[in-house]
C-alpha positions in Angstrom: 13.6 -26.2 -38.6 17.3 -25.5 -36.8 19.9 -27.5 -38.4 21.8 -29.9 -35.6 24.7 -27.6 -36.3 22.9 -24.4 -35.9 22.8 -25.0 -32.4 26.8 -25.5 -31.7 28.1 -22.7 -29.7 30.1 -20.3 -31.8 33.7 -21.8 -30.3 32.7 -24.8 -32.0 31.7 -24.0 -35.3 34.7 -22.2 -35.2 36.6 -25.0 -35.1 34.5 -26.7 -37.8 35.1 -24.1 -40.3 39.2 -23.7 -39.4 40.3 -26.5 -41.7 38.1 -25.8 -44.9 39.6 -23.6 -47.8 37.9 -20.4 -48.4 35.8 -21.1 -51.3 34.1 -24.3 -49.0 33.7 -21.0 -46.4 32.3 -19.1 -48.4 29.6 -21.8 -49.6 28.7 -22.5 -46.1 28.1 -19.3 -45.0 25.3 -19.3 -48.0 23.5 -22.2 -45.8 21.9 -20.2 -43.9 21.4 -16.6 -42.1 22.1 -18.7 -38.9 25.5 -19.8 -40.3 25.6 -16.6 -42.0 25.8 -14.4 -38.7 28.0 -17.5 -36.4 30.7 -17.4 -38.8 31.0 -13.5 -39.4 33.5 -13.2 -36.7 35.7 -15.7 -37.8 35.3 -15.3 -41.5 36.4 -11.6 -41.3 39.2 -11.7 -38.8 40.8 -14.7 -41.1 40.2 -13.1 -44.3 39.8 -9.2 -43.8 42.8 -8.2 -41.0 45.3 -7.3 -44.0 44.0 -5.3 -46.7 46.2 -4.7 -49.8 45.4 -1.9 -51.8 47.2 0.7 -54.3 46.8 4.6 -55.1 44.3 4.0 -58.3 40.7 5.9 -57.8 39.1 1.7 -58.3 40.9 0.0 -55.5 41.0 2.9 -52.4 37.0 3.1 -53.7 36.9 -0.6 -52.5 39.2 0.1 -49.2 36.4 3.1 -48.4 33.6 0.7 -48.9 35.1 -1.6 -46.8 35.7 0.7 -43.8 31.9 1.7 -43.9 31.6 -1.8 -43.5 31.1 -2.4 -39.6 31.8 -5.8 -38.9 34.8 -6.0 -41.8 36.3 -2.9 -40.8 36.7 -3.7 -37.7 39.0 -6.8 -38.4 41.4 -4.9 -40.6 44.8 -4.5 -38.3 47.5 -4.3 -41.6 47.3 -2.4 -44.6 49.3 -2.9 -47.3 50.0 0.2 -50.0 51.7 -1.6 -53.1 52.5 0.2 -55.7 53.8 -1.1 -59.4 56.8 -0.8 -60.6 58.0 1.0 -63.8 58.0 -1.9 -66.0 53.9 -2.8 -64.8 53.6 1.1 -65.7 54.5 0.9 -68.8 52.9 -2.1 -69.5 49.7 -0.7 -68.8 50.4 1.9 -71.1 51.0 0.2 -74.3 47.7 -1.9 -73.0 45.6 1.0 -72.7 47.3 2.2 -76.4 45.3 -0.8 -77.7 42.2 -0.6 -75.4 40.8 -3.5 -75.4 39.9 -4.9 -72.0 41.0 -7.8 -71.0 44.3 -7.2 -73.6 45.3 -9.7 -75.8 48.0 -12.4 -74.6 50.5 -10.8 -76.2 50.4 -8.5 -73.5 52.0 -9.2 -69.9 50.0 -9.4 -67.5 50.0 -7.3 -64.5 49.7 -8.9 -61.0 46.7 -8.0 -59.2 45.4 -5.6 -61.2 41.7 -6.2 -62.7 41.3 -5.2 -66.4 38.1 -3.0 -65.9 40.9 -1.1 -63.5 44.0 -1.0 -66.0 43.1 2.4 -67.1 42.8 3.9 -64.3 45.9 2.2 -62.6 48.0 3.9 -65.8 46.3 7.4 -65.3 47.3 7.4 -61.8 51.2 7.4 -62.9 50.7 10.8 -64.7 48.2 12.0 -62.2 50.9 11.8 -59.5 53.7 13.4 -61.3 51.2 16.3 -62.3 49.6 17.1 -58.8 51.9 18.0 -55.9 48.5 18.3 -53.5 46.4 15.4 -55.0 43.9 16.2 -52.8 41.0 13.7 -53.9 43.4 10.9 -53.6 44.3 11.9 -50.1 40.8 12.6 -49.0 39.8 9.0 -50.4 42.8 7.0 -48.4 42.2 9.1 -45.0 38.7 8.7 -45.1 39.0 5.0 -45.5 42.1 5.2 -42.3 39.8 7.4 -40.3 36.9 4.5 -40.5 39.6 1.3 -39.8 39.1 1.5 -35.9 41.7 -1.5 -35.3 44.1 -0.6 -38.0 47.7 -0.6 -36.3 50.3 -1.0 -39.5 50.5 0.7 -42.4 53.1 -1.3 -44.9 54.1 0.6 -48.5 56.1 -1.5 -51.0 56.9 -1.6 -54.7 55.9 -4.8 -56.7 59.1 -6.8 -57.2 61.4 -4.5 -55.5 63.9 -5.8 -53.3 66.7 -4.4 -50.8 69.0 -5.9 -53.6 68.1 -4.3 -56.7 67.6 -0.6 -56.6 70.1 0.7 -58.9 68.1 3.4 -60.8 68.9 4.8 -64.3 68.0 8.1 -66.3 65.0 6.6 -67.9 63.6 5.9 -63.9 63.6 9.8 -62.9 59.7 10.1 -63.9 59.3 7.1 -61.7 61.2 8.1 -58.6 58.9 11.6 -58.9 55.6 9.8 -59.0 56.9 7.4 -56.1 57.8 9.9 -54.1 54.4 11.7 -54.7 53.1 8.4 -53.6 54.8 8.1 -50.6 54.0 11.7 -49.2 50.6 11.4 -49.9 50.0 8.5 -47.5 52.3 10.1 -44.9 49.6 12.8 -45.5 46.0 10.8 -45.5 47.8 9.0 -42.2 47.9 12.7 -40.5 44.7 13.9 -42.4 42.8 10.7 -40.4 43.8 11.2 -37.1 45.1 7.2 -36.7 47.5 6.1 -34.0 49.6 3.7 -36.0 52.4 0.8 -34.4 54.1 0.2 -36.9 54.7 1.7 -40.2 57.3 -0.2 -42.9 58.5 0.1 -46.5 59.8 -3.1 -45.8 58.1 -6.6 -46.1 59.1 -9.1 -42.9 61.7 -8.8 -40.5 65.2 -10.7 -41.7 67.2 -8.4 -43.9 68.3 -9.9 -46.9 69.3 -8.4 -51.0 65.6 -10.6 -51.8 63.4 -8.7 -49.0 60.5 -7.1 -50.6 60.7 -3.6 -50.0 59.9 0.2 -51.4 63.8 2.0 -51.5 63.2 5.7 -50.8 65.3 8.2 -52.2 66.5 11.0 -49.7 64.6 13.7 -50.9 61.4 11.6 -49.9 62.8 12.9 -46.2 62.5 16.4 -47.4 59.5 17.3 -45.6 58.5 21.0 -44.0 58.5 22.0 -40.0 54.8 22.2 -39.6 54.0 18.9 -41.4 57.0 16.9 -39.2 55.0 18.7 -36.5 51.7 17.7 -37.6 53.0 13.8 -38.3 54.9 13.8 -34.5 51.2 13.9 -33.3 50.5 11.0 -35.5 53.7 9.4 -34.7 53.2 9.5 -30.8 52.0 5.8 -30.6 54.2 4.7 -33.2 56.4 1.6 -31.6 58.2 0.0 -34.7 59.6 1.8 -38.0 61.1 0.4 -40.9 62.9 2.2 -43.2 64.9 0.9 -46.9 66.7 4.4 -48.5 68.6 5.4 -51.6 71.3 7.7 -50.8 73.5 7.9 -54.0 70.2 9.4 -55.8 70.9 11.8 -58.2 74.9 11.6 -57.9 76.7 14.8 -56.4 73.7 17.5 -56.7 72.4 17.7 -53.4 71.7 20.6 -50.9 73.5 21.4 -48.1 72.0 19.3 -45.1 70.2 16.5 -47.4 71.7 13.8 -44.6 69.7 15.4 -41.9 66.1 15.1 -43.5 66.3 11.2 -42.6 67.2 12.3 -38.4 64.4 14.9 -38.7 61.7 12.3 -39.5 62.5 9.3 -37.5 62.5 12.0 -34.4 59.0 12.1 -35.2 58.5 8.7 -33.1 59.5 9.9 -30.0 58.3 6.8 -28.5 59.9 4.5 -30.8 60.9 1.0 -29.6 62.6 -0.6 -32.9 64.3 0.7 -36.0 65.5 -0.4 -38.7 67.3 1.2 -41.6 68.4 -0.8 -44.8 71.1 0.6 -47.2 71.8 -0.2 -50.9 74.6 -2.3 -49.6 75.7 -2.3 -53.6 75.5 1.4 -54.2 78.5 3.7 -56.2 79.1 6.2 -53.8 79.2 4.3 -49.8 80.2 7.9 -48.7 76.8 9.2 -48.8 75.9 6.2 -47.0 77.9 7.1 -44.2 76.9 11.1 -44.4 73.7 9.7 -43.6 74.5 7.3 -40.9 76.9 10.0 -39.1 73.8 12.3 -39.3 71.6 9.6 -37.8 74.0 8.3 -35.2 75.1 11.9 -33.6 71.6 13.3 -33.5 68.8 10.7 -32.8 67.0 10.7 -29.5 65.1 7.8 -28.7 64.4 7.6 -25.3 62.4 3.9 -25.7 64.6 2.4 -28.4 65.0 -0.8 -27.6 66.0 -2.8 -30.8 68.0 -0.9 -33.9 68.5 -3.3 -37.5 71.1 -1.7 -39.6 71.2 -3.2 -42.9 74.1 -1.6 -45.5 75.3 1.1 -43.6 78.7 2.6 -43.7 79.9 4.3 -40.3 82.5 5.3 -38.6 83.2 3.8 -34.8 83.1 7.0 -32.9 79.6 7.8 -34.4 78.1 4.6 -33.4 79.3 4.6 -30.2 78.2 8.1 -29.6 74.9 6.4 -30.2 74.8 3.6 -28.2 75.9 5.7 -25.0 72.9 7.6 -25.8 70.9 5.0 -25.6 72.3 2.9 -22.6 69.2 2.6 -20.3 67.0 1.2 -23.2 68.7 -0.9 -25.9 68.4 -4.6 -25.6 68.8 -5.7 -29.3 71.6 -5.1 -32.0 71.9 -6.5 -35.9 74.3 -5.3 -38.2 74.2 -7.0 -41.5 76.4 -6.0 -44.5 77.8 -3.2 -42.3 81.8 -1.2 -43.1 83.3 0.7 -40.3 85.1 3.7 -42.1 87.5 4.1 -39.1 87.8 2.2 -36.1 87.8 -1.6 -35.7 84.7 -3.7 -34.9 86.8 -4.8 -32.0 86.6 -1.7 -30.5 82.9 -1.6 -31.0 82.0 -4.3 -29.5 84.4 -3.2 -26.5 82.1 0.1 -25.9 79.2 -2.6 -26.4 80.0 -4.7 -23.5 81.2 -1.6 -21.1 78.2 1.1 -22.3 74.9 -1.6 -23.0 73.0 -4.2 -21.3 72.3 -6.3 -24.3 70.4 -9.3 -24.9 71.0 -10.1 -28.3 73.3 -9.0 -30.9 73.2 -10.8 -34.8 76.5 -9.9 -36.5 76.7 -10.5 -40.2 79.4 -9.7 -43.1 81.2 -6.9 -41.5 83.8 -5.0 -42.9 86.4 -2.4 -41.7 89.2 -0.7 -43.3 91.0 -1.8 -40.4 92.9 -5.7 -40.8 91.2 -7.7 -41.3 89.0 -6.2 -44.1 86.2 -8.7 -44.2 85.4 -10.7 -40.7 85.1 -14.5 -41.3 83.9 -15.9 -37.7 84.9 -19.2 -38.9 87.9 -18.4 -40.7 87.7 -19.7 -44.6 87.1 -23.3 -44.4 83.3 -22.8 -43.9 83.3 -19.0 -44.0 80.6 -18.6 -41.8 79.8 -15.2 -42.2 77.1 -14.3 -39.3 77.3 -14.7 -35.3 74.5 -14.2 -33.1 74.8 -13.8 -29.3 71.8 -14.4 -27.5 71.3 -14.6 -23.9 67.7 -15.5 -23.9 68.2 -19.0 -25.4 67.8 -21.7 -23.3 70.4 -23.3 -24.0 73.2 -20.6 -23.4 74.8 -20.6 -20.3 77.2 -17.5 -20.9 76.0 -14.1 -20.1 76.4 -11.4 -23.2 79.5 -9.6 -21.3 81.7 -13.2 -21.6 80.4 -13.7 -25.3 81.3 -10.4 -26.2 84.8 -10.9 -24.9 85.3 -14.4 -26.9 84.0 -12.2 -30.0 86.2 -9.4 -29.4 89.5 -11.8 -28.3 88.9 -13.2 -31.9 88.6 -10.1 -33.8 91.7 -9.0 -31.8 93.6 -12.4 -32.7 92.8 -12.5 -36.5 94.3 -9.0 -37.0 97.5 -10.4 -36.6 97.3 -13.5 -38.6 97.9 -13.0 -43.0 94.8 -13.4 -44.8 93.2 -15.7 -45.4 93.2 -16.9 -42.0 91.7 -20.4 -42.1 91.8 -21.5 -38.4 88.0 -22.3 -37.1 86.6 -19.8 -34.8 86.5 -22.6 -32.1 90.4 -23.3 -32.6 91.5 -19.5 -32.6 89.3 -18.7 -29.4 90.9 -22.0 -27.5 94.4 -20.5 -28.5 93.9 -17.4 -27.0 92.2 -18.7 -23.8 96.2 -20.6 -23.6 97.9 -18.0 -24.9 97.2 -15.1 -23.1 100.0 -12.7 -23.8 99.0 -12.8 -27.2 95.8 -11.1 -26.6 96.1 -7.1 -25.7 92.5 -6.9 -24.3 
């Protein structure tokens, strides 16, 4: 005999099943095969379209299960690659010293990882380090790619890293080898399987902050050969939005000649790239190699679709950035600079060739420097310090276009550089002082 609700059209028993938590799902779909087959779409959409796995030989033998999986792989759009960190690693070492599965509670526990796969998970650390071609790994991850039919983002991060907290020490190096193994072996499984990715990230979300969850490459991670940045350009052709987090003061002052240009090199993989963004180690000892590898970046990208660039920590010089933005004229629409020093040149002056060169739509300023005066820009001086501005012409409420805002931002910049710092006057105040005082503004 049906059951009433057996006979509801899907739509509905979607709407049934939307509200209960996923162990109440999960017992209904038990009811019956009836119930069983309705809620299949829904159930694996909800639960299935982000798939987390890491590198071990237990968890991408569950991703390939999965993508032989019809109806489940179908539903997976986001993968998520997340690696541990070198304190889980060595954790799991002195766990599988004792080898007793689950450990004792004296241990710490690992996030995520099961204890029948804590062996595994540590033998993958040395496995990495030792293989430069870990070929059974890389067959496993593109085999698992080449059968996720809907898969259009690829996400790698490092558990309990952040934009904020990347300083590396001696005692890291064997880490940073075994990451950046890591790293180049799912740029490789992503070629190896054929997949025409969106989006591909080392960064979790989209507002760029010290706490954002992210995986901080080191520069030699860049370091890749002709044919492969070939090979990955093929891969890279539908490839709309990249996110990138880098290390540049890595190993202190011995680097090759070029190293900045390894960075350029790969991003030009995505011709057709629409947004970018690039997070710094805002905090890092030596900003000049920050700004080696921005100068690099700004003089010789070519995106002819870039619509949106994010800079997060970057250290560059005016010229270089506004050799960029002329470049891209016709196409950008969207600007952020957060944490950002101008070596030379005044932000003034940048936001100038910003309002003459680019037809913008939004721009999010946000604790800029410049070794220019003022040093630190306070847009509402330092009785609130407000330390972030954001233009946006697509708010409803704004009634200025981006050429008028730019000027009130730039009359201000201009204004403050004459005042002794602190200046504590309120954006508002300074801005209706110039609008009466017009001699005392040079633009």
């Amino acid at each position: 005999m049906t059951a009433p609700i057996e006979q509801l059209p899907v739509e509905l028993v979607d709407v049934v099943v939307k509200y209960i938590p996923l162990s109440d799902f999960q017992s209904f779909r038990l009811v019956s095969r009836q119930i069983y087959a309705l809620t299949l779409s829904t159930f694996s959409s909800r639960y299935f379209h982000r798939r987390t796995t890491t590198l071990s030989a237990p968890s991408l033998d569950r991703l390939v299960r999965l993508s032989s999986c019809g109806c489940l792989s179908q539903s997976v759009s986001l993968l998520d690659v997340k690696l541990l960190n070198h304190d889980d690693y060595r954790n799991l070492q002195k766990i599988s010293r004792v080898g007793l599965f689950p450990p004792p509670k004296r241990f710490q526990q690992v996030a995520n990882i099961k204890p029948r796969d804590i062996s595994q998970e540590h033998a993958l650390f040395d496995y990495m380090r030792a293989n430069e071609d870990p070929k059974d790994l890389i067959k496993s991850l593109s085999q698992a790619l080449a059968h996720l039919p809907q898969l259009r983002a690829v996400r790698l991060r490092v558990n309990g890293v952040t934009l904020g907290n990347s300083r590396f020490d001696d005692e890291e190096e064997d880490y940073q080898e075994f990451f950046l193994a890591c790293f180049k072996s799912v740029l490789n499984a992503i070629v190896k399987s054929g997949i025409k990715l969106h989006d591909f990230s080392v960064i979790k979300g989209t507002n760029m902050r010290p706490s954002t969850k992210s995986a901080n490459l080191i520069y030699p991670a860049f370091d890749l050969s002709f044919s492969f940045l070939h090979s990955l350009g093929k891969t890279f052709t539908s490839l709309r939005n990249l996110s990138l987090s880098i290390c540049t003061d890595w190993n202190g002052n011995a680097r090759v000649p070029g190293w900045q240009n390894g960075m350029s090199k790969f991003i030009s993989t995505a011709s057709g790239l629409e947004e970018l963004t690039l997070c710094f180690q805002a905090r890092d000892k030596e900003p000049s190699f920050r700004a080696a590898a921005m100068h690099s970046l700004a003089t010789t990208l070519e995106l002819p679709k870039l619509k949106s660039l994010q800079l997060y920590g970057c250290v560059v010089d005016e010229q270089a950035l506004s050799t960029f933005a002329r470049a891209h004229a016709g196409t950008i629409r969207r600007l952020t600079f957060i944490d950002a020093l101008l070596l030379n040149g005044s932000w003034g002056a940048l936001l100038g060739t910003f309002r003459e060169s680019l037809s913008l739509e939004t721009i999010r300023l946000s604790f800029l420097q410049q070794n220019a005066a003022p040093r630190d820009i306070w847009w509402n001086g330092n009785k609130k310090r407000k330390s972030k501005i954001i233009m946006d012409t697509t708010e409803k409420a704004e009634r200025r276009t981006m050429n008028e805002m730019l000027t009130e931002a730039i009359d201000y910049i201009t204004l403050i550089s004459t005042l002794p710092e602190p200046y504590s006057l309120p954006y508002s105040v300074l801005l209706a002082y110039t609008h009466h005082n017009p001699a005392s503004n040079p633009a």
